[in-house]
KOLDO-788372 format. One record per residue (C-alpha): residue in one letter; x, y, z. Coordinates in steps of 0.02 Angstrom, whole numbers, plus 32768, in hexadecimal, padded with zeros to 4 digits. Layout:
KOLDO-788372
<res=A | X=X | Y=Y | Z=Z>;
...
end
This chain:
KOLDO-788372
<res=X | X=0775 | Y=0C56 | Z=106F>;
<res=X | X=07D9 | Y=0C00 | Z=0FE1>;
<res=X | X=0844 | Y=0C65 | Z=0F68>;
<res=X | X=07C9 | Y=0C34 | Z=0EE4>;
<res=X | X=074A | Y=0C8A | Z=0F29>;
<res=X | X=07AA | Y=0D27 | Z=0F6B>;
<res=X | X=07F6 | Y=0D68 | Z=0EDA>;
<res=X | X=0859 | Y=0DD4 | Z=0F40>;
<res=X | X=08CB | Y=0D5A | Z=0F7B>;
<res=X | X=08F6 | Y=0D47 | Z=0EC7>;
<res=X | X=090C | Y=0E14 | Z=0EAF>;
<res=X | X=09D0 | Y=0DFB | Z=0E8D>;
<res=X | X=09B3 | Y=0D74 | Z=0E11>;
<res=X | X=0934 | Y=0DEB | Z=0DB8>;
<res=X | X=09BC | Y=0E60 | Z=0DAF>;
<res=X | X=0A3C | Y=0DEA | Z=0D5B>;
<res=X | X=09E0 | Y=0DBF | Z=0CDF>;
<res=X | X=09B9 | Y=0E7D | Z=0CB2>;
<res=X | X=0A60 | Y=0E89 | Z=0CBD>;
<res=X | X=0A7B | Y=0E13 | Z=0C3E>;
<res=X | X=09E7 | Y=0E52 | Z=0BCA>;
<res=X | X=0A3F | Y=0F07 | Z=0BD0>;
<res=X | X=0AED | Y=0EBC | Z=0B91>;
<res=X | X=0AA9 | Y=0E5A | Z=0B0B>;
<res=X | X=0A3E | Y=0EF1 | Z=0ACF>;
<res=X | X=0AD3 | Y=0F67 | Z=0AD4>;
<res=X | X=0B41 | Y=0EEF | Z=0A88>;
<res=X | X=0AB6 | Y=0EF1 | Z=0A14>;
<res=X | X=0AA1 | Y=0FB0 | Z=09E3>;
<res=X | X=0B5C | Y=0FD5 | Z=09DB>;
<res=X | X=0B77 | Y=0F56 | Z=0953>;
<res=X | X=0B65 | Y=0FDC | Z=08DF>;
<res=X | X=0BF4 | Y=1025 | Z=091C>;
<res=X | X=0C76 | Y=0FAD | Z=08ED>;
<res=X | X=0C1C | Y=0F8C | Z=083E>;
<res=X | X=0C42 | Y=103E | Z=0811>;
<res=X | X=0CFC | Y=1002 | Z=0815>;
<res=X | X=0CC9 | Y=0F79 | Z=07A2>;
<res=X | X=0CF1 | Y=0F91 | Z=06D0>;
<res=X | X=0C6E | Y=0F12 | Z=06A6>;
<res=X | X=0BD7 | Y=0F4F | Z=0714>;
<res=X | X=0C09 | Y=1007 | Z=06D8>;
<res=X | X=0C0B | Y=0FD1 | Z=061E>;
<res=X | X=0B81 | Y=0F6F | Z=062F>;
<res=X | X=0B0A | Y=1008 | Z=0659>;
<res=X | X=0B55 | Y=107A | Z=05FD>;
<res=X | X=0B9E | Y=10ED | Z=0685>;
<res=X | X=0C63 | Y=10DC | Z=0698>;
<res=X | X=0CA5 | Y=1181 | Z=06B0>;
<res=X | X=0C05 | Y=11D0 | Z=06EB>;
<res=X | X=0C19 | Y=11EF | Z=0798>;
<res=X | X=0B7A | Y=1247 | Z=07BA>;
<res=X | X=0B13 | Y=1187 | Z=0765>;
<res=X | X=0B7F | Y=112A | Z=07E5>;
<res=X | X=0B3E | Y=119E | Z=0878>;
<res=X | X=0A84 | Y=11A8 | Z=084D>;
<res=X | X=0A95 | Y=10D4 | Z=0857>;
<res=X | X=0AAA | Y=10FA | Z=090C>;
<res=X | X=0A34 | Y=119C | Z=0906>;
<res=X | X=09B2 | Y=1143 | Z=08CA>;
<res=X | X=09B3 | Y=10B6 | Z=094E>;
<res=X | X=09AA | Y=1131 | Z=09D4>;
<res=X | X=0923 | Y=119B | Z=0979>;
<res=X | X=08AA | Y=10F5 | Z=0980>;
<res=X | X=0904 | Y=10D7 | Z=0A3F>;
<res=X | X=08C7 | Y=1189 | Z=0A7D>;
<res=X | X=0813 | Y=1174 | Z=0A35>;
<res=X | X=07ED | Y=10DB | Z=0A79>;
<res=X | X=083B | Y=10F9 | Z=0B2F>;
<res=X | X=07E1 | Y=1192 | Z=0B28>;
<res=X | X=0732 | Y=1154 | Z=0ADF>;
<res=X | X=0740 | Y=108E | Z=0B07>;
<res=X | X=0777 | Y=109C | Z=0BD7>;
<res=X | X=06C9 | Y=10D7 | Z=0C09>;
<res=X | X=0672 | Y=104D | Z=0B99>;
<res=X | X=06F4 | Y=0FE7 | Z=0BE3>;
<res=X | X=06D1 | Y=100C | Z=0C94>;
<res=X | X=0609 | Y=100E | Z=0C8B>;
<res=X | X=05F2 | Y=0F76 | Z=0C2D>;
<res=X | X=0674 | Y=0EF9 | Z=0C2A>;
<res=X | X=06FB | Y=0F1B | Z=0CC3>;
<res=X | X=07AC | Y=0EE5 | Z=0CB8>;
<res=X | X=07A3 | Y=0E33 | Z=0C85>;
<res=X | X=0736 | Y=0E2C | Z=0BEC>;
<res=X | X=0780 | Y=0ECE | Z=0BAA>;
<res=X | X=082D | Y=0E96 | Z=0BAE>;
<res=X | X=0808 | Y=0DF1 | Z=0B59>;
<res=X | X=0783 | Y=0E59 | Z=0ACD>;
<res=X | X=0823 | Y=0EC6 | Z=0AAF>;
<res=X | X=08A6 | Y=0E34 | Z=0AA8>;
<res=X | X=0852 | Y=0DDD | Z=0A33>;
<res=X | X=083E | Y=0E70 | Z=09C1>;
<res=X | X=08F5 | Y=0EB6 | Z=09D5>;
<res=X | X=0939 | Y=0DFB | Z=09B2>;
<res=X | X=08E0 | Y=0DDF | Z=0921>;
<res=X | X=0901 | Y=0E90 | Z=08C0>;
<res=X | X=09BB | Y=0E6B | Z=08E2>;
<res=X | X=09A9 | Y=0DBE | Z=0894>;
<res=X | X=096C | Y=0E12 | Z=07ED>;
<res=X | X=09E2 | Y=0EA3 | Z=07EB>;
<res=X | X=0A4F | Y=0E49 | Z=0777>;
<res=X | X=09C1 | Y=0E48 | Z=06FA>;
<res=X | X=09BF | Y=0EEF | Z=06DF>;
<res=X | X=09CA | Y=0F32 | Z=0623>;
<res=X | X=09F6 | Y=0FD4 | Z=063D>;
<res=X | X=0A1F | Y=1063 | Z=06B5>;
<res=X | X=0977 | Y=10AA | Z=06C5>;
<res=X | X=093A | Y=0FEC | Z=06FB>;
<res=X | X=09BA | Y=0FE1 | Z=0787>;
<res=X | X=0995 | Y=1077 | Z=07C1>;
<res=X | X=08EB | Y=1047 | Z=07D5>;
<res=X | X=0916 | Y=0FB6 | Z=082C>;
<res=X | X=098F | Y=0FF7 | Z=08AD>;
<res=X | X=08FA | Y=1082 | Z=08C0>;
<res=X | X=0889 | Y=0FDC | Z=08FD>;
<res=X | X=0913 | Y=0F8A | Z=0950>;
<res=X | X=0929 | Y=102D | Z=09B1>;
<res=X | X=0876 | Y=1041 | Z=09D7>;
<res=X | X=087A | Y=0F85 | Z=0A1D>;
<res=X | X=08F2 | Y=0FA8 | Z=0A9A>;
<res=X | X=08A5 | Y=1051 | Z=0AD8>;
<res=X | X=0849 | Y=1023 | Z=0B64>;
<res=X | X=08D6 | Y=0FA5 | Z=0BAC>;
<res=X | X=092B | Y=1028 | Z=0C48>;
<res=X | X=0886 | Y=1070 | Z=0C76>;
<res=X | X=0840 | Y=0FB3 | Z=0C90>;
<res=X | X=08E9 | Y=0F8E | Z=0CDC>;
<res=X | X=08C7 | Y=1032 | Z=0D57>;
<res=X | X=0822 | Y=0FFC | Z=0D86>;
<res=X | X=086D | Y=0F50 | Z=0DA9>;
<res=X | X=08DF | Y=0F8A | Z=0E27>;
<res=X | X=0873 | Y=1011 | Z=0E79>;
<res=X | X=07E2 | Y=0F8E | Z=0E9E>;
<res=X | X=0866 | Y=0F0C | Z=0EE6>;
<res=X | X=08DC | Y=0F7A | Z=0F4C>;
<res=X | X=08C9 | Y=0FF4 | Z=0FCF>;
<res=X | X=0917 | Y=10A2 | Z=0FB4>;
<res=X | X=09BC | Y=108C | Z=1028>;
<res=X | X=09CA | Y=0FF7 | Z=0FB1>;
<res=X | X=09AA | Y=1027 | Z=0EFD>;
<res=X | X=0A7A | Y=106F | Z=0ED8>;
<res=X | X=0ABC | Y=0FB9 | Z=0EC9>;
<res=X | X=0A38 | Y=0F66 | Z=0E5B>;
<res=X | X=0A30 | Y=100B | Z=0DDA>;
<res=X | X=0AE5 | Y=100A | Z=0DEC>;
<res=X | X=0AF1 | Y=0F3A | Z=0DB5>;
<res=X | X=0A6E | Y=0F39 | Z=0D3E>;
<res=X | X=0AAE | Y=0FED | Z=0CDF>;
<res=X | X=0B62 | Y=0F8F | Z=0CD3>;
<res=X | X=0B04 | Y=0F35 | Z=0C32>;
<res=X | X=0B29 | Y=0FE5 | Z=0BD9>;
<res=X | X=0BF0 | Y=0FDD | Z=0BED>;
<res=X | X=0BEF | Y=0F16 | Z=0C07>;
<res=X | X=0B86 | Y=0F0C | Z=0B48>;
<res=X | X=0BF3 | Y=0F91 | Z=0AFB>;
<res=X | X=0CA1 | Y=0F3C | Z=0B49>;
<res=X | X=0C92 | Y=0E90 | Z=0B08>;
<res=X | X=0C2E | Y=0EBD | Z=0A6E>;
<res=X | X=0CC0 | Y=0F27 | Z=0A1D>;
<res=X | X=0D1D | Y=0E89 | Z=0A1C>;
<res=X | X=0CA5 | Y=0DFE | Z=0A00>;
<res=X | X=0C66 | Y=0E6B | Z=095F>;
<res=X | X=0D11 | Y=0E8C | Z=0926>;
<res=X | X=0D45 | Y=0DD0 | Z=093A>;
<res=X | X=0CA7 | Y=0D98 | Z=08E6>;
<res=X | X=0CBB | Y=0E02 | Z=0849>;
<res=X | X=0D6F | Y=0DD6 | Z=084D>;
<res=X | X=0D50 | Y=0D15 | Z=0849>;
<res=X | X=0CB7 | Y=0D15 | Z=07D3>;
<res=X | X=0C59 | Y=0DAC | Z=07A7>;
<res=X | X=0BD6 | Y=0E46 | Z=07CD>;
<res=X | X=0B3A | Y=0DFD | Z=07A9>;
<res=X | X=0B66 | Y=0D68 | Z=081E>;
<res=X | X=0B84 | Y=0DDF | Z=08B7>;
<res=X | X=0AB2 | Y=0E0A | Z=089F>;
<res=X | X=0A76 | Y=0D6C | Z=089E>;
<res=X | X=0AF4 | Y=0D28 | Z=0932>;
<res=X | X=0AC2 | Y=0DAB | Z=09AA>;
<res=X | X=0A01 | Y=0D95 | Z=096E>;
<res=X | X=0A0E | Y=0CF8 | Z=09AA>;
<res=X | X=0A62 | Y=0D1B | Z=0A56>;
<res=X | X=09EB | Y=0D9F | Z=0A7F>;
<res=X | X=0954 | Y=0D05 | Z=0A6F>;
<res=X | X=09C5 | Y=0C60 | Z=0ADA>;
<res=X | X=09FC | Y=0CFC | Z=0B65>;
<res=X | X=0971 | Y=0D51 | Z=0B83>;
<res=X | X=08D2 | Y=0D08 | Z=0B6B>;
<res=X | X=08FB | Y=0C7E | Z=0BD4>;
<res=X | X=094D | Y=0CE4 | Z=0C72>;
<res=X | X=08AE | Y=0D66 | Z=0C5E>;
<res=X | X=083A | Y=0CCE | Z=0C70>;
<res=X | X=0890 | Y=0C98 | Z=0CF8>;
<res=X | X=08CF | Y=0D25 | Z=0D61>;
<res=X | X=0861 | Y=0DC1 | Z=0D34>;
<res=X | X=07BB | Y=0DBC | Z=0DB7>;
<res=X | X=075A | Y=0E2A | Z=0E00>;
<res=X | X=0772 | Y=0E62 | Z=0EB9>;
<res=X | X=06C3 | Y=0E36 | Z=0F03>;
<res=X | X=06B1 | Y=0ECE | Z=0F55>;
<res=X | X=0609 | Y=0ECE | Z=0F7D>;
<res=X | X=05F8 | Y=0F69 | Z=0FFF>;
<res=X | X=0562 | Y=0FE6 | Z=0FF1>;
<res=X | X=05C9 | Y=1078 | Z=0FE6>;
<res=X | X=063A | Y=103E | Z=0F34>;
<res=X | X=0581 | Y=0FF3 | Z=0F11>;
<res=X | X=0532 | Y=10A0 | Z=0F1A>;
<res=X | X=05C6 | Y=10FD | Z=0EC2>;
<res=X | X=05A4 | Y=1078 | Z=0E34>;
<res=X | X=0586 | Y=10DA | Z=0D94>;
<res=X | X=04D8 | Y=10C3 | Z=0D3F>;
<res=X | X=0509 | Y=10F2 | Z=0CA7>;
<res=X | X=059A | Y=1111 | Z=0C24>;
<res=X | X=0576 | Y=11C3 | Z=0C21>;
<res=X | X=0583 | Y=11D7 | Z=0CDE>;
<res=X | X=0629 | Y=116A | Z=0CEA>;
<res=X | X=0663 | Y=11E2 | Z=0C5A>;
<res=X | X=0631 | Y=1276 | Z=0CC7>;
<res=X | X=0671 | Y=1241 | Z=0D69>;
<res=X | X=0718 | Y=1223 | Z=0D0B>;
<res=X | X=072B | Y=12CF | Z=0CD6>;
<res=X | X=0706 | Y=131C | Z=0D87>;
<res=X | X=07BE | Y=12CE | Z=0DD9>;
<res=X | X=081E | Y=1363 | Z=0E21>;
<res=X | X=08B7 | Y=13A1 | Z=0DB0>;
<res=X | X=0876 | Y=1336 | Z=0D16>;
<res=X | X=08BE | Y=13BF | Z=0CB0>;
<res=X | X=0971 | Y=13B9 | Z=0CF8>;
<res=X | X=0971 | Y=12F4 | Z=0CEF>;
<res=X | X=0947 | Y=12FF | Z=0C3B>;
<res=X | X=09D4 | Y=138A | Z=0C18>;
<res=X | X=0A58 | Y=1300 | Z=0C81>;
<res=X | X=0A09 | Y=1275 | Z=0C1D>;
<res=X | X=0A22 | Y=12C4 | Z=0B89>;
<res=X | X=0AEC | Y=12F7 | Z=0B97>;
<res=X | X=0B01 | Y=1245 | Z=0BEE>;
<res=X | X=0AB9 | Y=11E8 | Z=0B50>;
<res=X | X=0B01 | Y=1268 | Z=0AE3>;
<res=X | X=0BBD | Y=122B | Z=0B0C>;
<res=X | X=0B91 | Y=117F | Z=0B1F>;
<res=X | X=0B40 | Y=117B | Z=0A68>;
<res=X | X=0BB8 | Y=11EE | Z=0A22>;
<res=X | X=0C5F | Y=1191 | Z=0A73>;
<res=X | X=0C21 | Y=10E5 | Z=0A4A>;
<res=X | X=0BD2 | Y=1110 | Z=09A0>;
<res=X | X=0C84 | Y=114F | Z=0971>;
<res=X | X=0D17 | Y=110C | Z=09DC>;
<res=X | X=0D43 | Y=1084 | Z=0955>;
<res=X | X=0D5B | Y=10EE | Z=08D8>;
<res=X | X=0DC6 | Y=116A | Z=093C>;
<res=X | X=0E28 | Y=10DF | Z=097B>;
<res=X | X=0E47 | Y=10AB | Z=08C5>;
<res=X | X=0E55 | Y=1123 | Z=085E>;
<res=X | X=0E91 | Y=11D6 | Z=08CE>;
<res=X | X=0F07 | Y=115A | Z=0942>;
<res=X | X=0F28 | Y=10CA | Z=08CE>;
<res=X | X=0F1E | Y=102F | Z=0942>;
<res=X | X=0EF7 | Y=0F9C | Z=08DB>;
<res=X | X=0E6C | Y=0F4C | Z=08D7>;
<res=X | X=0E89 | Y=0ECA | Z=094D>;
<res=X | X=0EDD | Y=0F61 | Z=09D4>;
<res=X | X=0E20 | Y=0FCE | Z=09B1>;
<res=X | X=0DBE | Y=0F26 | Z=09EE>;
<res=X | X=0E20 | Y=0F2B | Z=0A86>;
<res=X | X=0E3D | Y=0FD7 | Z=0AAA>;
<res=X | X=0D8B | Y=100B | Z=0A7B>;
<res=X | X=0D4C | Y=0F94 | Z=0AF5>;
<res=X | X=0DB0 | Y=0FC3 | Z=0B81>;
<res=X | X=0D58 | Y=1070 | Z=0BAD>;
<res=X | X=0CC6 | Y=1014 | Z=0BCF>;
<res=X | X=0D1B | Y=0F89 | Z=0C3E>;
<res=X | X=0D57 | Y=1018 | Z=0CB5>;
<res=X | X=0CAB | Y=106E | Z=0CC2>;
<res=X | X=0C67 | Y=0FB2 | Z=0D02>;
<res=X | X=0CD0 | Y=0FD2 | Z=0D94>;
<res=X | X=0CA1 | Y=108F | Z=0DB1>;
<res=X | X=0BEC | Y=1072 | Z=0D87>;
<res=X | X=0BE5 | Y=0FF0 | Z=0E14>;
<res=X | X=0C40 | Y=107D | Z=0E90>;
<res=X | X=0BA4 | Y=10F8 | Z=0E69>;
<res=X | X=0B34 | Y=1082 | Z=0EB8>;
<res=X | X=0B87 | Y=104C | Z=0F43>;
<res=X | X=0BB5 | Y=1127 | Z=0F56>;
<res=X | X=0AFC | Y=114B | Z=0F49>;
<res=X | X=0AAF | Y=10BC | Z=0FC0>;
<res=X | X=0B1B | Y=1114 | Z=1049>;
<res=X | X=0AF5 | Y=11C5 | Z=1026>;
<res=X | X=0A47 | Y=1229 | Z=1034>;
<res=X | X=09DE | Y=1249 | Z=0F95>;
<res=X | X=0A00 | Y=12F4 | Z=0FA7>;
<res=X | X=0AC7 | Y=12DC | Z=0F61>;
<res=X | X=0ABD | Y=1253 | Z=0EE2>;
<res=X | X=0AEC | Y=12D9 | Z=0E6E>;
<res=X | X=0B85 | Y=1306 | Z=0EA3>;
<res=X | X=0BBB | Y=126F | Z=0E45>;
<res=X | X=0B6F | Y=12B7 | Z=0DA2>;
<res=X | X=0BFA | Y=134E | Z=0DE2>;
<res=X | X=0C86 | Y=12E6 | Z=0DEB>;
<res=X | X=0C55 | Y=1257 | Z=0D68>;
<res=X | X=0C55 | Y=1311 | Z=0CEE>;
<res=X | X=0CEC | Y=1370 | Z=0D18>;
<res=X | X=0D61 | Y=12B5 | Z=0D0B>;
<res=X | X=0D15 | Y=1290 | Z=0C67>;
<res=X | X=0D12 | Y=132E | Z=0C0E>;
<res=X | X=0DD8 | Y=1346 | Z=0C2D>;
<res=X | X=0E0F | Y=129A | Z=0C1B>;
<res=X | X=0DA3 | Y=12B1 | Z=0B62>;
<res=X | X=0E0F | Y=1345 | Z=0B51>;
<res=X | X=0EB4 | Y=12F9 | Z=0B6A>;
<res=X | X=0E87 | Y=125E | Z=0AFE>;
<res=X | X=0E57 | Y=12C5 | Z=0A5B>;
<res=X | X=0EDB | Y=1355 | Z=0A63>;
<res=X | X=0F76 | Y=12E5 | Z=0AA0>;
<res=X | X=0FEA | Y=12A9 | Z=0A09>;
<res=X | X=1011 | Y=1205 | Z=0A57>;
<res=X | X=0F8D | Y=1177 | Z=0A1F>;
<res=X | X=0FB8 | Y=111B | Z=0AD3>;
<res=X | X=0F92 | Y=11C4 | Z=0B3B>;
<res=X | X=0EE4 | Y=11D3 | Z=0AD5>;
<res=X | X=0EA3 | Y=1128 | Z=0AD4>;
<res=X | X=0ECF | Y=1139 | Z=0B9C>;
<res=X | X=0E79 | Y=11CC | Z=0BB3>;
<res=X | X=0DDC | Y=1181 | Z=0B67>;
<res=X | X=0DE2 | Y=1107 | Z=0BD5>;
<res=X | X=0DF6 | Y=116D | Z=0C81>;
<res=X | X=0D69 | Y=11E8 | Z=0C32>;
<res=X | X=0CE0 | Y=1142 | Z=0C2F>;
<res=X | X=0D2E | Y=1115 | Z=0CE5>;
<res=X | X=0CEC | Y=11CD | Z=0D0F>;
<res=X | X=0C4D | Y=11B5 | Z=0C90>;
<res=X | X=0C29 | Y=1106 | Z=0CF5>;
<res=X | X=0C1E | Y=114E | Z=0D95>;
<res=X | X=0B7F | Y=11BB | Z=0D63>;
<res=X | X=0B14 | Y=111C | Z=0D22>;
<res=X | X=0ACE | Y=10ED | Z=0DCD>;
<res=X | X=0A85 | Y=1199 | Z=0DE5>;
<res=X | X=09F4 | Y=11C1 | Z=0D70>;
<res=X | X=098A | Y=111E | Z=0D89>;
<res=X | X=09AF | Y=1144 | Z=0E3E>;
<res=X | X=0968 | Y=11F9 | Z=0E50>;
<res=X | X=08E1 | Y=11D9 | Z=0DE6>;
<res=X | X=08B7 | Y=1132 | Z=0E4A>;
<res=X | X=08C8 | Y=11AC | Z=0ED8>;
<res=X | X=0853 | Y=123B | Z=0EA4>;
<res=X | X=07D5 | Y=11F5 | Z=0E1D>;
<res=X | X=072C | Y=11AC | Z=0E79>;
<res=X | X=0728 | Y=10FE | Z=0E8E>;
<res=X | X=06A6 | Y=10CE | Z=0DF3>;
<res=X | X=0714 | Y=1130 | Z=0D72>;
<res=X | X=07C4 | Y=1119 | Z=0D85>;
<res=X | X=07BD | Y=10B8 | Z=0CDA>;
<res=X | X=0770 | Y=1149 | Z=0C91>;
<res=X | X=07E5 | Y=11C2 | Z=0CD4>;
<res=X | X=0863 | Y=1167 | Z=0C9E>;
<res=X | X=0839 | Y=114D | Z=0BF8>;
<res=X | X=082C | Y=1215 | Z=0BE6>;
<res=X | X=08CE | Y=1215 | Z=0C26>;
<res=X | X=0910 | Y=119A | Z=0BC4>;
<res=X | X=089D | Y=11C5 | Z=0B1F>;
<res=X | X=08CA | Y=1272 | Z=0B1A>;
<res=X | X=0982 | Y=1266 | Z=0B4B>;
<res=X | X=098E | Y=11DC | Z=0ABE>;
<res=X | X=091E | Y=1239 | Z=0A3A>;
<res=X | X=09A0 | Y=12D1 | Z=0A4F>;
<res=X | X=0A50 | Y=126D | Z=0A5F>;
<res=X | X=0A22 | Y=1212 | Z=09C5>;
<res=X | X=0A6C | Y=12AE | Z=096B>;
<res=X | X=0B17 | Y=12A3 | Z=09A1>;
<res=X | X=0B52 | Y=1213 | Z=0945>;
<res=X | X=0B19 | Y=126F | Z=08A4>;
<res=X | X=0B4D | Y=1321 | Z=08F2>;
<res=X | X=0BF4 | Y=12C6 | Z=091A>;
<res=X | X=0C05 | Y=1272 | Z=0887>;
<res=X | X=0BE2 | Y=130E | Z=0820>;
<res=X | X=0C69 | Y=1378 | Z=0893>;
<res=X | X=0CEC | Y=12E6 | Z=0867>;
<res=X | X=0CC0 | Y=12FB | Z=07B8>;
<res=X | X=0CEE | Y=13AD | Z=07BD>;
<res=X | X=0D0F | Y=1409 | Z=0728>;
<res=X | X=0D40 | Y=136F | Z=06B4>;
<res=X | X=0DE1 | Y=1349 | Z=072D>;
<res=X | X=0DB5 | Y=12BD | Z=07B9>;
<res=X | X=0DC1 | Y=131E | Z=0873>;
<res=X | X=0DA2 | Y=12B3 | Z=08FD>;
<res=X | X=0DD4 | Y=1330 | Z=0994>;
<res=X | X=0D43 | Y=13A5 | Z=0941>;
<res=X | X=0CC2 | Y=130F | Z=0966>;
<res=X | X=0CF5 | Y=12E1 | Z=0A02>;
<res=X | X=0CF3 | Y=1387 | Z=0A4F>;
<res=X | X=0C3D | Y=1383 | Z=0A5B>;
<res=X | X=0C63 | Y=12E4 | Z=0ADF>;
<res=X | X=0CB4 | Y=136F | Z=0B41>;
<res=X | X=0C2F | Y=13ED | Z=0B45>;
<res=X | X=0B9F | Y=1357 | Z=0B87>;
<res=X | X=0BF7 | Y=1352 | Z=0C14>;
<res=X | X=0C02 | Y=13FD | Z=0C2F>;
<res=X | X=0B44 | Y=140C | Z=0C27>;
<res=X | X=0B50 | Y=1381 | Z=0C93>;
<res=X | X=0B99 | Y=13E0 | Z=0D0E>;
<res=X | X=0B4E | Y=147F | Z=0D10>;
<res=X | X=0AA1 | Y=1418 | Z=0D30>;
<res=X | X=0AC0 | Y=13C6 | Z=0DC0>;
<res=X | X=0B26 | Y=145D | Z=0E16>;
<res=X | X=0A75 | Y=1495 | Z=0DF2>;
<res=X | X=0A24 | Y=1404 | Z=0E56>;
<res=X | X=0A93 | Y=141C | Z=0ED0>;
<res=X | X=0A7A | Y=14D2 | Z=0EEF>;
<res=X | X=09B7 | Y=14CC | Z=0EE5>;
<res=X | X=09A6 | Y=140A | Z=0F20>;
<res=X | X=092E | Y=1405 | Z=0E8B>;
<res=X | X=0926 | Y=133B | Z=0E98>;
<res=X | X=08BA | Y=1344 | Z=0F21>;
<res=X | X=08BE | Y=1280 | Z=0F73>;
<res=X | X=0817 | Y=1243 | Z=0FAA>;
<res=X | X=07E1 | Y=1183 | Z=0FC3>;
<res=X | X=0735 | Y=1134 | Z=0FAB>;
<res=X | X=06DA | Y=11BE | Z=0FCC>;
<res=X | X=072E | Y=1218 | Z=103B>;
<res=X | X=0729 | Y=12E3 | Z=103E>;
<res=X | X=07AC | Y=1336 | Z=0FC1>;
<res=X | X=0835 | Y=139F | Z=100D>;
<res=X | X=085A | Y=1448 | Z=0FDB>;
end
């Protein structure tokens, strides 16, 4: 059979390129993040000095995020499958980038970056389904592991690239640049790479949804949705709240310049590449049953390297502890798609996923703004108040899978087969 016709021979190719669409959409979303740093942008819309306006920017992104992962996934999954929604929700996310620059006023770009967010919603539950229809379960670690390095890979070169581009020319040109990336990067590697498996087997026939309500229903029966959602949200929590803010810490509470933030707020992410790739390869070789003991360890390390970072005096000791905290923060990527790949039925794991990914989206989109207003304070700028809350994610982080653990809530089972108890 040629490779053309089994798509499976092209499975690791598929995963590239989502690879590839996840960094470009990251490096997307967190351009916000270094614009807040930015005089112009700030004067431009009115909201220098209002730290609670420069978190809702992100808020609102991951309000319209959470919807459509939430409401979008099971349309998604009945009706289109991975291929056509990824290139429907390219097209959209590229072009309301494009026109951000247009925007007259803060309520406009909020409205925008609510669109933009609502674009890119449904991108890791197609990515999930992608990887549960073309790997086996002994196999799945690896390819979550390469494709979820987007999040750091995005979020490590975009801190720079942004910075460099609004140091050489200016903020409305970083829009329109990565607009235009998003369209010559992905639509061509989706159109090339992203197929569908071919399984044709009565059983995955028969499990087959017949409708979006049923996919919808299917996706809320998965054993422990509930303490997937509550790991989801802390997980997103610190990654929204750490990346929304880590420029301005970096600036203004350690005062790097702004060359020294480009670098060092890139390098957290850099070293959770690494660790995010050691999940996978961890969970391949251990059973279902333990993946989240990484969610243990991934907790404790970050939540006291966060605590060193913020409440040492010496600017080099906190921007390393950052860093070790997203080596720790990496190593917990792998795991979610994973157990819910694991314990969602076969013709929903898009669904499922997207009420993971909704919900732990719709409720982490507060902490930039909760974050922002902590820093804020009482009229005097705090950082260490806002980044606290980083700590206390991955607390909650670890007191839910110690959970798990204890009651093996994420019960493993594999097309079809009984769930154990």
């Amino acid at each position: 059979m040629s490779t053309a016709s089994n798509p499976r021979k092209l499975r690791w190719w598929g995963v590239i390129t989502l690879l590839l669409v996840v960094i470009i959409s990251y490096v997307d979303r967190m351009n916000v993040s270094v614009l807040i740093t930015n005089n112009e942008f700030l004067e431009h819309f009115g909201i220098k000095g209002d730290r609670i306006a420069q978190g809702e920017l992100m808020s609102l992104f991951l309000i319209g995020y959470g919807i459509a992962a939430f409401f979008l996934s099971p349309l998604y999954e009945t009706f289109f499958g991975v291929r056509k929604g990824l290139l429907i929700s390219i097209l959209i996310w590229a072009v309301m980038t494009i026109v951000s620059p247009v925007a007259s006023s803060i309520g406009l770009l909020l409205l925008i970056r609510f669109i933009l967010g609502a674009s890119e919603g449904p991108l890791f539950s197609l990515k999930t389904m992608y990887i549960k229809d073309m790997f086996d379960q002994h196999e799945r670690g690896k390819p979550n592991a390469v494709s979820s390095m987007g999040v750091s890979i995005g979020l490590a070169v975009g801190f720079p690239i942004v910075t460099y581009i609004i140091l050489h020319s200016h903020w409305q040109a970083s829009y329109v640049i990565l607009g235009i990336l998003n369209l010559i990067i992905g639509l061509p590697l989706i159109l090339l790479f992203i197929k569908e498996s071919g399984k044709k087997d009565s059983k995955r026939a028969s499990a087959k949804p017949k409708s979006l309500k049923e996919t919808f229903r299917q996706a809320w029966k998965t054993p422990g949705l509930v303490w997937i959602l509550l790991i989801e949200i802390a997980t997103l929590s610190y990654l929204w709240g750490s990346s929304s803010w880590l420029p301005a810490y970096l600036l203004n509470e350690r005062h790097f310049s702004i060359k020294e933030m480009g670098i060092l707020a890139s390098l957290p992410f850099i070293f959770s590449i690494g660790s995010g790739y050691l999940g996978g390869y961890i969970i391949d070789r251990i059973s279902p049953k333990r993946v989240s003991m990484l969610f243990v360890v991934g907790g404790l390390g970050t939540a006291i390297s966060v605590s060193i970072a913020i409440f040492s005096a010496s600017p080099v000791v906190s921007a390393i502890g950052l860093i070790v905290a997203n080596l720790f923060w990496g190593i917990q990527g792998p795991a979610i798609p994973s157990i819910v790949q694991s314990a969602s039925p076969d013709s929903s794991v898009g669904s499922t996923y997207g009420i993971v990914n909704g919900v732990g989206n719709l409720v982490s989109a507060l902490m930039p703004t909760v974050m922002g207003a902590m820093i804020a304070g009482n009229g005097s700028e705090s950082f260490t108040a806002g980044f606290t809350l980083l700590i206390g994610t991955q607390v909650l982080t670890v007191i839910c899978a110690i959970v798990a653990l204890r009651y093996n809530v994420f019960a493993a089972k594999e097309a079809g087969a009984p769930v154990e108890r």
